[in-house]
C-alpha positions in Angstrom: 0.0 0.0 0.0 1.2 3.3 -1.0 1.7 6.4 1.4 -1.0 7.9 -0.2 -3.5 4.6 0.2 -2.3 4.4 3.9 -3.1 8.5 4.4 -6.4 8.1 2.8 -7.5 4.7 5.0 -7.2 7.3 7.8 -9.9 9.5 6.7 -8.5 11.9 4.0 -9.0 10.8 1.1 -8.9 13.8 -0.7 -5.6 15.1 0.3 -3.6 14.2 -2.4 -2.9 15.7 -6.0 -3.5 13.3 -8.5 -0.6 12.0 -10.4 2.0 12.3 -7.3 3.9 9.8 -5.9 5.5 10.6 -2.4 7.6 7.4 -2.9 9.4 8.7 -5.7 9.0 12.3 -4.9 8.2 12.9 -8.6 6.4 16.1 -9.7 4.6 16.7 -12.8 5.9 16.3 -16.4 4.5 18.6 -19.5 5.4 16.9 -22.7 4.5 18.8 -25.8 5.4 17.8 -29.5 8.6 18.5 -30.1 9.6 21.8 -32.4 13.0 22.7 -34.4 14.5 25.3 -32.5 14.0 29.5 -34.2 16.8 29.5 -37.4 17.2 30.8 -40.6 14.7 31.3 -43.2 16.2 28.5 -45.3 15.3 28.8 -49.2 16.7 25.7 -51.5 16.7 25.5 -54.7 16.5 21.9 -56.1 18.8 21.0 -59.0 16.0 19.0 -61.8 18.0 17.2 -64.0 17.3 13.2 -65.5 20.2 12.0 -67.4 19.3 11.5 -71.3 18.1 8.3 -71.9 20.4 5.6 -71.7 22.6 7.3 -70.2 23.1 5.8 -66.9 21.5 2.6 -67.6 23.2 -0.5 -66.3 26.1 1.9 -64.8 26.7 1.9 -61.0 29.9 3.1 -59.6 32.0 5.8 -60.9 30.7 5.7 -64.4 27.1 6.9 -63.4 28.8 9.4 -61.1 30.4 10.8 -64.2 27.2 11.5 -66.1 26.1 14.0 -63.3 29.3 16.1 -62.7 29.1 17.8 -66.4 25.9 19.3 -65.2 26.6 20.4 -61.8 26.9 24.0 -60.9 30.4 25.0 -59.0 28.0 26.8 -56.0 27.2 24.5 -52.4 24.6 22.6 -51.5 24.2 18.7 -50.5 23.6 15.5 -52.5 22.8 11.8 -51.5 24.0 8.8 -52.8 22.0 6.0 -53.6 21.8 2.4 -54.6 19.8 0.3 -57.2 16.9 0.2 -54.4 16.8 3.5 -53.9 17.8 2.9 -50.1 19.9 6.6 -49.4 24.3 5.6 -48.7 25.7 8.6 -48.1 24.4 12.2 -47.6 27.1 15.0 -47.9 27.8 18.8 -48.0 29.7 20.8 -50.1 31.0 24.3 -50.8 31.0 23.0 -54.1 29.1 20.1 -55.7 30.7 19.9 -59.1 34.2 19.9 -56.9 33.3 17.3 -54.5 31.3 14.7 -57.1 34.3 15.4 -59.6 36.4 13.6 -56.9 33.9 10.8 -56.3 33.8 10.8 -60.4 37.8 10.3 -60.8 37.8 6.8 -59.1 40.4 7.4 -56.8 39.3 6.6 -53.3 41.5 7.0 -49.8 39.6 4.4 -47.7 37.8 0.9 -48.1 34.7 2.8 -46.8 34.4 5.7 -49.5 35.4 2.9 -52.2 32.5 0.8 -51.5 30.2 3.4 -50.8 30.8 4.3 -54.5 30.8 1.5 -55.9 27.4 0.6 -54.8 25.8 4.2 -56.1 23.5 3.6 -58.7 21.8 7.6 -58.6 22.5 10.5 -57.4 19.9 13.8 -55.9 21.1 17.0 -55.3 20.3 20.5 -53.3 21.7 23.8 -53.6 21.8 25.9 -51.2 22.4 29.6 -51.0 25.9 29.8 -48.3 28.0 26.9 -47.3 25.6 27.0 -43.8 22.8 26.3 -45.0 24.4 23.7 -46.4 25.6 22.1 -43.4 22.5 22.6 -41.6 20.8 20.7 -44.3 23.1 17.9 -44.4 22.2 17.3 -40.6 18.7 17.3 -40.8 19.0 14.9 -44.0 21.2 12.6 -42.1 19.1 12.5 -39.1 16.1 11.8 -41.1 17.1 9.3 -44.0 19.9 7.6 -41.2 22.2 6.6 -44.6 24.9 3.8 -43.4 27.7 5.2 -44.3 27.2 8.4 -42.4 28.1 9.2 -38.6 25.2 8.3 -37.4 23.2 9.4 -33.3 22.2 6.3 -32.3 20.1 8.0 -29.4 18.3 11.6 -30.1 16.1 11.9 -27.2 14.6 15.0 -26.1 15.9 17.0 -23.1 14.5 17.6 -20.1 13.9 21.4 -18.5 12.5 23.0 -16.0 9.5 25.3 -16.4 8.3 28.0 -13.7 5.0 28.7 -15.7 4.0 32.0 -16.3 0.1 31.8 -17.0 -0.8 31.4 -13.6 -1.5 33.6 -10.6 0.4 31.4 -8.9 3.4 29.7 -10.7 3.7 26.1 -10.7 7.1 23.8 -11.0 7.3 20.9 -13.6 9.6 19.0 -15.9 9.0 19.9 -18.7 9.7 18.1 -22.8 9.1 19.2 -26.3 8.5 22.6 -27.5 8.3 25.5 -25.2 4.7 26.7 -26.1 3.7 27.0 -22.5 4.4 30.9 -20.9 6.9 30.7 -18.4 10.7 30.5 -17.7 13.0 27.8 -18.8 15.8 26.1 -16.7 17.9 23.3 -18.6 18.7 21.5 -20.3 19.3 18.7 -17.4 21.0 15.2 -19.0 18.0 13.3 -17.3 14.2 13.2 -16.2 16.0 11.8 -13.1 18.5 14.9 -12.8 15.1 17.3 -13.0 13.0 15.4 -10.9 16.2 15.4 -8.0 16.4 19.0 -8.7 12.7 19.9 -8.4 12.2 18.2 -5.3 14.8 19.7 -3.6 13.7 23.0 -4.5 10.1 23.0 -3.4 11.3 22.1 -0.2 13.6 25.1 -0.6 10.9 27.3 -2.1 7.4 25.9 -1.3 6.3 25.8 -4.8 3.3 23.9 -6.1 3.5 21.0 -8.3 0.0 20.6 -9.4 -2.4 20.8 -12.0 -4.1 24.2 -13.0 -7.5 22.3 -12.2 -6.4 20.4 -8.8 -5.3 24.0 -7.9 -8.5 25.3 -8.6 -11.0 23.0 -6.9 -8.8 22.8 -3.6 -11.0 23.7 -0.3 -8.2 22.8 1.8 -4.3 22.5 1.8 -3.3 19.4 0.5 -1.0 16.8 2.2 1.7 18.4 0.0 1.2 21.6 1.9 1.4 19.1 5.5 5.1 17.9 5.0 6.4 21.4 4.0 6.6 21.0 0.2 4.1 23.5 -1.0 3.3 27.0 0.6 -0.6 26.3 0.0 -1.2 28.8 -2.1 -4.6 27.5 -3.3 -6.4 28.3 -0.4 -4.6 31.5 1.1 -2.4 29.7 3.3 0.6 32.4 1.9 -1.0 35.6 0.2 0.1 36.5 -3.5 2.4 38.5 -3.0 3.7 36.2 -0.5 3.9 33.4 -3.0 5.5 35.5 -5.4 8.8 36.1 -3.6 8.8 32.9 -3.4 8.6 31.9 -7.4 11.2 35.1 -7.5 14.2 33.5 -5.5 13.4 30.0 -7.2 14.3 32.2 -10.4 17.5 34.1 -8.9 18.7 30.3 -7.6 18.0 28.9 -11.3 19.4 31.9 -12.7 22.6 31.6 -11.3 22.5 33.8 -8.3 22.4 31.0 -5.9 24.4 32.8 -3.4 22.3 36.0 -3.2 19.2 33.6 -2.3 20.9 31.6 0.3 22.4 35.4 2.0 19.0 36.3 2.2 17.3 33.0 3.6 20.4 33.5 6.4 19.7 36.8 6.8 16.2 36.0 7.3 16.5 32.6 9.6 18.8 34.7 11.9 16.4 37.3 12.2 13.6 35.3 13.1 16.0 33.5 15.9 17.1 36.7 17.5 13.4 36.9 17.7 12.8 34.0 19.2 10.3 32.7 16.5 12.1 29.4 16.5 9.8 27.9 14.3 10.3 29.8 11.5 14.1 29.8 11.9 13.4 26.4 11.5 11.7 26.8 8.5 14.4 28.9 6.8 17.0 26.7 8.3 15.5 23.2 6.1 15.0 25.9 2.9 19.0 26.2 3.1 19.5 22.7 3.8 17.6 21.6 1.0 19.5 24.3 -1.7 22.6 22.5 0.0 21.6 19.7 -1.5 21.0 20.5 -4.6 24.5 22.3 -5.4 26.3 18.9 -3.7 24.8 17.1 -6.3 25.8 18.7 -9.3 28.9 17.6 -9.0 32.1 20.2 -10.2 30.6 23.5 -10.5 32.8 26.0 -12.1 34.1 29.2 -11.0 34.4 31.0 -14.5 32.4 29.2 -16.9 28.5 30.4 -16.9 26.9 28.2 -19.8 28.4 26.1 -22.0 28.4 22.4 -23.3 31.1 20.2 -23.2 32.3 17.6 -25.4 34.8 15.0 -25.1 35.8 11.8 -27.8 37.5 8.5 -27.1 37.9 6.1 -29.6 39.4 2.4 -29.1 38.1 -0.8 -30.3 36.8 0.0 -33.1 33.9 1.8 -31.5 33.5 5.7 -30.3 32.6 7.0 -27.0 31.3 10.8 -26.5 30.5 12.7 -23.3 28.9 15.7 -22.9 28.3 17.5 -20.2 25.9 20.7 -20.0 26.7 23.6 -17.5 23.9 26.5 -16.7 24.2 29.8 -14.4 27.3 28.1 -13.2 26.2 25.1 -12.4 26.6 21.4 -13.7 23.2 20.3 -14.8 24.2 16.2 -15.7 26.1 14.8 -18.3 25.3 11.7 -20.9 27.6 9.5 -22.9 26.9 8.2 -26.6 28.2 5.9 -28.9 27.5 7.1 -32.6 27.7 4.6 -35.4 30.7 5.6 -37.3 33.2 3.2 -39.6 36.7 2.8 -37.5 38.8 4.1 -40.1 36.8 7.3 -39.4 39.5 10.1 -37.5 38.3 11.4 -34.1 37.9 14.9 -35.7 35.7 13.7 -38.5 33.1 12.1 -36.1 33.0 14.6 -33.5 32.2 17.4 -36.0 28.8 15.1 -37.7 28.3 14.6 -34.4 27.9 17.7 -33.3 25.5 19.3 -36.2 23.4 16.4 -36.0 23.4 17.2 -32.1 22.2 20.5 -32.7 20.0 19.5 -35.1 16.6 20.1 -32.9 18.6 22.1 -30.2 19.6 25.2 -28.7 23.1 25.0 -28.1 24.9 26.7 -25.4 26.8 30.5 -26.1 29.9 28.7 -25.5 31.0 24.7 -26.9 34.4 23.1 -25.4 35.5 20.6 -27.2 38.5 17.8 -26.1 40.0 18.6 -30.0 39.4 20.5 -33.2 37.1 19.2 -35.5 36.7 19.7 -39.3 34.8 22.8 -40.1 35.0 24.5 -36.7 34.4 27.5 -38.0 31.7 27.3 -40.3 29.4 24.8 -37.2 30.0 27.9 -35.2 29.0 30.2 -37.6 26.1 27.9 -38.7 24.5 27.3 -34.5 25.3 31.5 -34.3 22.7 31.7 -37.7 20.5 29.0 -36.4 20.7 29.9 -32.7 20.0 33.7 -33.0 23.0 34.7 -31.1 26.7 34.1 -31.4 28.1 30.7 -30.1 31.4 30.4 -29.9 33.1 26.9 -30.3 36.9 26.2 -29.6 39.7 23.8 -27.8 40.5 25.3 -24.7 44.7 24.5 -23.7 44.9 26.0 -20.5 42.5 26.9 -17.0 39.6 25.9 -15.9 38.3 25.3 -19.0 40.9 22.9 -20.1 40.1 20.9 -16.8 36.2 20.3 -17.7 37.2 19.3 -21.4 40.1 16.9 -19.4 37.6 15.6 -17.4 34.9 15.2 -19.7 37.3 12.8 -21.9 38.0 11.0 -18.7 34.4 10.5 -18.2 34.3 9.1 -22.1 37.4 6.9 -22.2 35.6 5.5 -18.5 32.2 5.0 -20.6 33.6 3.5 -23.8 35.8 1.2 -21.6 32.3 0.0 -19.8 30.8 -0.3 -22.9 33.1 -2.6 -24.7 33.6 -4.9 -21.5 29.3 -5.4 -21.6 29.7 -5.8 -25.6 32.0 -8.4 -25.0 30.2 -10.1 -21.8 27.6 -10.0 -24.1 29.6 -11.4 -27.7 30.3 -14.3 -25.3 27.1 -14.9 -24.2 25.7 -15.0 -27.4 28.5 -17.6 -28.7 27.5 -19.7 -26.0 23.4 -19.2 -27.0 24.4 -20.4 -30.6 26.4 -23.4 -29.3 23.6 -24.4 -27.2 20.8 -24.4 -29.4 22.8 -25.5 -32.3 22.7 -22.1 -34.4 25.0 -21.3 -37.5 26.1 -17.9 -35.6 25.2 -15.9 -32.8 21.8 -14.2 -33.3 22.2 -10.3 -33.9 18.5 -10.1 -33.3 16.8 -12.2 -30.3 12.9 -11.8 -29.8 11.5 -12.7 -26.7 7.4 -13.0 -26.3 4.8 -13.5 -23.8 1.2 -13.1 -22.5 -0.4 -11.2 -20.0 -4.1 -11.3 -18.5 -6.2 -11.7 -15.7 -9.0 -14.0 -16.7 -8.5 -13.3 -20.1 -9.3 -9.6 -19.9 -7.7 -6.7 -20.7 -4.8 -9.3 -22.5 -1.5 -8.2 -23.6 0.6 -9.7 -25.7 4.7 -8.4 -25.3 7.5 -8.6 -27.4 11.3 -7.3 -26.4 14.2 -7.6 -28.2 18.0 -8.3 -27.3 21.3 -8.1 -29.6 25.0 -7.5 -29.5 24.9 -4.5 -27.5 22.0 -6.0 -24.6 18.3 -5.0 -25.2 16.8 -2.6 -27.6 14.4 -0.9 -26.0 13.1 1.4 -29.0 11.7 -2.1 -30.5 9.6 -3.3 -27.8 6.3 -3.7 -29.2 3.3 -4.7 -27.4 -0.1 -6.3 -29.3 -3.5 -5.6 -27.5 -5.5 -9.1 -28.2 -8.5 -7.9 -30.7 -10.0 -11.6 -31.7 -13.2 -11.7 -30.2 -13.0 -15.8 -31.2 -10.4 -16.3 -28.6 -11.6 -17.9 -25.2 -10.9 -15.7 -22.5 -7.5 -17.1 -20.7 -6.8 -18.9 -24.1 -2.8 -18.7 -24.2 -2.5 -20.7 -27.5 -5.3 -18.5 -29.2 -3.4 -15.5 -28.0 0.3 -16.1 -29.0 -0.7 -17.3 -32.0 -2.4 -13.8 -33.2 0.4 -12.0 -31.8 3.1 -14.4 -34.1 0.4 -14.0 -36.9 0.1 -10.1 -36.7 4.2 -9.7 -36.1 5.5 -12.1 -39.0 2.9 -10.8 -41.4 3.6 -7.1 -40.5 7.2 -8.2 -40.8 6.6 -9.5 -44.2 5.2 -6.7 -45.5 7.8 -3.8 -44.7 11.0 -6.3 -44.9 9.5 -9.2 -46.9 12.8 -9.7 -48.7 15.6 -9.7 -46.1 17.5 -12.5 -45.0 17.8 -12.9 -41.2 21.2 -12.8 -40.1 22.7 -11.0 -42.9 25.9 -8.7 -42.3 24.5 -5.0 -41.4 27.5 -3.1 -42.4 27.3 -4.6 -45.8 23.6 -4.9 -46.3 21.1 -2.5 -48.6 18.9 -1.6 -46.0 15.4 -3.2 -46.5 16.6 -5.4 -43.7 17.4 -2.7 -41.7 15.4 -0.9 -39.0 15.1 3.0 -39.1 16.9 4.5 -35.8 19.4 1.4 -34.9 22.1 2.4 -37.0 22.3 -1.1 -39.2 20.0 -3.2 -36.7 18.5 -6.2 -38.2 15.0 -6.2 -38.6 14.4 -9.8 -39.3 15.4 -11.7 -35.9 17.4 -14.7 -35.7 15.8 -16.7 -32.8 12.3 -16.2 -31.3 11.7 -17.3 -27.6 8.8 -18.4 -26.7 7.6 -18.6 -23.0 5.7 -21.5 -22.9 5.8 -25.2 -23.6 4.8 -27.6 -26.4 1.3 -26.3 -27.3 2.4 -22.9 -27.0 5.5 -24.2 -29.5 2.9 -26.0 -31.7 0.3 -23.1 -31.8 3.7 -20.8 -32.9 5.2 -23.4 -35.7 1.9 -23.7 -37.1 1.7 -20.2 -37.7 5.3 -19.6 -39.0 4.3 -22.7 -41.6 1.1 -21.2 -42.5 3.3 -17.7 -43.5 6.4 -19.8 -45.1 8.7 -18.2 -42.5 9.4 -21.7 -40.6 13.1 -22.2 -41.9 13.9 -18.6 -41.2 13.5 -18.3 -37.6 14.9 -20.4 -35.0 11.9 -21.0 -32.5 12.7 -22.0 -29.0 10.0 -22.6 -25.8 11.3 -22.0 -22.5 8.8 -24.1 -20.3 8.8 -23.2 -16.0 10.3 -26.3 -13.9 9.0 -28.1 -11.3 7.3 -25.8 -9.0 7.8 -23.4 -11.2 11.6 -23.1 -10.0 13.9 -20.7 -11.7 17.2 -22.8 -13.1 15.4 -25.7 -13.2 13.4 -24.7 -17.0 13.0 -27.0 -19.7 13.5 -25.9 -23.3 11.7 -27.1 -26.7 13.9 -27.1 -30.0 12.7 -28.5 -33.3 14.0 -31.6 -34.0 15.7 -32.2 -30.5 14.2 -33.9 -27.5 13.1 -31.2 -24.9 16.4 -30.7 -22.7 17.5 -28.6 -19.2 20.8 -27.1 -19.0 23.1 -27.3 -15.8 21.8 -25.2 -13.1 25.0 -22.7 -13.1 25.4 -22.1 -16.6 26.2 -18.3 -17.8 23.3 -19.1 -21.2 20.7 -20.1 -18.9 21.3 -16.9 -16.7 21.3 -15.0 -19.9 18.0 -16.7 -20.9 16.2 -16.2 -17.4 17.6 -12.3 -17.5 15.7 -12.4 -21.4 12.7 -14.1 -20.2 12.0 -11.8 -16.8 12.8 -8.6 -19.3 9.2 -10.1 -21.4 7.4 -10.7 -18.1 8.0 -7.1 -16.7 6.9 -5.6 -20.1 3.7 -7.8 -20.2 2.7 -7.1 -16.9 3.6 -3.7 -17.0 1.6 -3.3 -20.5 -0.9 -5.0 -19.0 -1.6 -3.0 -15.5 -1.6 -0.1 -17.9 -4.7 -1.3 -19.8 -6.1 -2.1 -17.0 -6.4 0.9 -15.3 -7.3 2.9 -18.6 -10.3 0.7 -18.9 -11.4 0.9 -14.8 -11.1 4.5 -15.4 -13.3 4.7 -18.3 -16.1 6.6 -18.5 -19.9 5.7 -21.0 -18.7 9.3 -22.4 -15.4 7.6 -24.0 -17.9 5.9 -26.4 -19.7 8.8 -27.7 -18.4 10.2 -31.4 -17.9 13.8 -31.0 -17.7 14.0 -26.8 -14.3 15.0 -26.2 -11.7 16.1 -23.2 -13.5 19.6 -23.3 -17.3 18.5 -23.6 -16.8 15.7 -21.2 -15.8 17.5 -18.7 -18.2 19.8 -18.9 -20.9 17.3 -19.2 -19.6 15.6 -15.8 -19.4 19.3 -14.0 -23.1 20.1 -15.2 -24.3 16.3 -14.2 -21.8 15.1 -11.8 -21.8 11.8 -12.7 -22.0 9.8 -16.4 -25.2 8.1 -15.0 -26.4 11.2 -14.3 -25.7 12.5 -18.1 -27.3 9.3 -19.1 -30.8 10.0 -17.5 -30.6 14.0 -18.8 -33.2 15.3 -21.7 -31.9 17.1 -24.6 -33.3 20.1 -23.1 -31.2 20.0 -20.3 -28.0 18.6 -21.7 -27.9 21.9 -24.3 -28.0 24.2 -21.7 -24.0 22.8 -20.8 -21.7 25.1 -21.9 -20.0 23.5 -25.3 -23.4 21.1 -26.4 -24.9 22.0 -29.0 -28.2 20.7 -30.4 -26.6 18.4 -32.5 -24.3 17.0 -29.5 -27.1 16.9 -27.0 -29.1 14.7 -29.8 -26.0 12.7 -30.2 -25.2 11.9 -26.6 -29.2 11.3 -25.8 -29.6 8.8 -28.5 -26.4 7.1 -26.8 -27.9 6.1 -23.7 -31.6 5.9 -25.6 -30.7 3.7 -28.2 -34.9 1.8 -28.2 
């Protein structure tokens, strides 16, 4: 039972925004479609050309590069390189096309990489641009978009998270805060986590009192709320601190955000010694847990520098064969979090090279800071600098600092990359091995570069689930979890056979429709692409091995349905049936063509397995509790074509209950702000359908 359950057991069961969580302290989150950052009004002209006929036909390689450079102007812009398919290679700037596609023309290559590249290039597109800028801007947003293999590629571009003090409210609330900034208020960020914000934010309404609720909670309070009881809201929603009050309070939050950290905390000592020398002990108490709690906040920002006010900074390690990059994001002073990636980039690739498609694919979709450190110089410095100054608005200035305290954040910022990289390549090896081992277990060709692990989830065949997660090389791939809502209406409720057999039938036929002719298994740095999925940077599609959590019929129910699609002899399936007792270590495992078989109780696969097999149930049930709850929280008015958020609510405010809206006349559901004739026919011939 949560706080909040036992709290309302004792009589106040009203106490409590909705949405908060005392256990994880975890204030509200506004997340809004995301929206490009302000930038240049970018005008491209597109280049329209077809060679004559014949012309290219049959030619791939240099010689259908050559019958596009005679036509090319000598002004920048970007072109993309493409195969026979049509699938995009290569997407490149420069400040001059018919240059840069003479060299690809001449034959003459300096890498493995660039040779094959061309040599699989069957077309060519092009786009000038006006400036070398908007050049390189384009280039980023084309790579980002069309992912082409042979590029540096992001393999994670997630949103950050911000703070927002809103501004269209008597009384400011705090919230995390996603997406574009369409909401009035202030902006504090970016943080390198939703778990850096929500540390921060909790610290600071106990330093500041601010409320963390809804516009509509706020409004309908007639009493503080248990927030307001443990001291981490002021109350202003029924006068328990005035306005004006209130707003001092929102205006240090802003100074401490702002940077002026040390003014706020002079004043709130100013203040708690005050109130002591007046013996009002209690509020020296008060102000005496607001510093404690800004204490806390600063200690866990880690280094926070004396002379550097906002700036991002990035730092490159490369060994292995892979690339580790840190970055680390510093407002008003402060050190806001830090997160590491690991672009896809070919090995023969120099540090420089990756680091600067890094970093305008970075900024892509962000504001970047007014300053950018960087660990070493990168190609174009000058012009990404010139090109985040056009699309930022303001100058940013980019450069390799060689001395100070500058040169210690970039120092320890590679430290902190060389540290990740090293973690990274110890798990991708753990995990190499572990996969060797699946493929010698079950009696595979090669270790599987995609595993897909599926199971069920129901309570007496309601509200059923179906889950799917996915595991390769580098652990599991979380952006390619699906889950399947069970829509037969044939099935018998708490049928598990009926169940995994539509989810295998609506996966493999989906499957076959968008990568119908890719091989599973096939090399991803050397494939075309339909076997590719978008956003994984060369990761296959198609899996390898399917685990099944279930026994024989569940293994029948799934073979008949790979047969009936003719995908039987390209996936591996395997059933992973619960022991005795339903004992982990002790499972039992179905193979076609192999008697069903346990492996030793301490062996590293069957660990790997279980770890594979919990990741499914967690997603089920998880997916599961979440449909759950929708549907014991819905409402007759969810059914209704036309009855939205807006008119629903109104409906309920007017009525007070659905029920209640189900017994009204027309004439008294159009006098509800919102209903119309129309809608008040629509909703009464709902509930009246005789």
């Amino acid at each position: 039972m949560s706080p909040a359950q036992k709290h309302n057991r004792n009589g106040a069961a009203d106490d409590l925004p909705p949405d908060i969580d005392i256990e994880d302290e975890a204030a509200e989150e506004i997340v809004e479609p995301e929206a490009e950052p302000a930038g240049p009004d970018l005008a491209f002209t597109a280049i329209d050309w077809t060679p004559h006929a014949g012309d290219a036909d049959g030619m791939v390689g240099a010689e259908v590069i050559q019958t596009f450079v005679k036509r090319l102007p000598n002004q920048p812009g970007v072109y993309r390189m493409m195969n026979a398919a049509g699938d995009v290679l290569y997407v490149g700037k420069a400040r001059s096309l018919k240059k840069r596609v003479t060299n690809y023309a001449q034959g003459r290559f300096h890498t493995a990489r660039i040779g094959r590249m061309v040599r699989e290039t069957a077309t060519m597109e092009f786009v000038v641009t006006r400036t070398e800028i908007e050049a390189l801007l384009l280039e980023a947003n084309l790579i980002k978009r069309l992912r082409p293999r042979f590029n540096v590629l992001m393999r994670d571009d997630k949103s950050f998270p911000y703070i927002l003090l809103t501004g269209d409210h008597v009384s400011p609330g705090i919230y995390k805060h996603r997406g574009a900034r369409s909401r009035k208020g202030d902006y504090f960020g970016p943080f390198a986590s939703a778990g850096a914000v929500g540390r921060t934010i909790n610290s600071l309404q106990r330093a500041f009192l601010l409320r963390s609720c809804t516009n509509s909670f706020y409004e309908n309070r007639t009493r503080p709320c248990l927030l307001y009881q443990i001291k981490r809201c002021a109350g202003p929603c029924t006068g328990e601190i005035s306005h004006q009050g209130y707003a001092e309070l929102v205006a240090e939050a802003k100074d401490f955000l702002s940077g002026r950290s040390q003014k706020v905390k002079t004043e709130i000592s100013a203040a708690m010694q005050q109130a002591s020398e007046e013996l009002d002990f209690e509020r020296a108490a008060i102000y005496r847990d607001r510093l404690a709690a800004l204490s806390h906040v600063q200690a866990h920002q880690g280094i926070n520098p004396q002379t550097v006010e906002e700036a991002d900074v990035f730092a490159i390690h490369q060994e292995g064969g892979q690339t580790g990059i840190q970055v680390f994001f510093f407002r008003t002073g402060q050190n806001w979090g830090n997160r590491a990636y690991f672009p896809k980039a070919d090995p023969a690739l120099e540090p420089a090279e990756v680091l600067g498609s890094f970093l305008a694919q970075f900024y892509d979709d962000k504001l970047p800071a007014r300053t950018i450190l960087l660990s070493q110089t990168v190609q174009d410095q000058e012009l990404l600098a010139e090109a985040l100054s056009t699309r930022a608005g303001r100058k940013v200035a980019i450069f390799v600092p060689q001395r100070g305290e500058k040169k210690d954040l970039t120092d320890h910022a590679l430290q902190n990359a060389r540290e990740a990289l090293g973690r990274r390549l110890a798990e991708t090896s753990t995990q190499a091995r572990l996969l060797q081992g699946f493929a010698e277990t079950f009696g595979l060709e090669k270790p599987p570069a995609r595993i897909e692990v599926y199971d069920n989830s129901h309570i007496m065949g309601t509200n059923a689930v179906g889950a799917m997660v996915v595991a390769g090389a580098e652990g599991f791939v979380k952006n390619q979890y699906r889950k399947f809502n069970i829509r037969s209406t044939e099935i018998t409720p708490g049928d598990d056979f009926g169940m995994m057999r539509e989810v295998m039938q609506r996966r493999f036929s989906r499957l076959l429709r968008e990568h119908g002719d890719a091989q599973p298994g096939a090399d991803t740095e050397d494939d075309g692409g339909d076997d590719l999925v978008g956003g994984n940077g060369g990761f296959p599609a198609w899996p390898d091995v399917i685990l099944i959590d279930g026994g024989q019929g569940q293994m029948t129910a799934v073979r008949q349905i790979l047969s009936d699609l003719g995908v039987e002899d390209r996936v591996v399936a395997i059933g992973i049936a619960k022991g005795p007792d339903r004992d982990a270590g002790r499972e039992r495992f179905f193979v076609k063509g192999r008697d069903s078989f346990m492996l030793p109780v301490r062996d590293p696969v069957l660990y790997f397995v279980q770890r594979l097999r919990d990741e499914v149930h967690r997603f089920a049930i998880g997916s599961h509790r979440a449909r759950r709850k929708k549907e014991m929280v819905k409402s007759p008015l969810d059914e209704i074509a036309g009855i939205g958020p807006g008119r629903k609510r109104a409906l309920l405010l007017a009525f007070g209950t659905a029920k209640a809206v189900s017994r009204a006349a027309v004439e008294d559901l159009v006098k509800v702000d919102g209903i119309s004739e129309h809608v008040a026919k629509l909703v009464y011939n709902h509930f009246h359908e005789s």
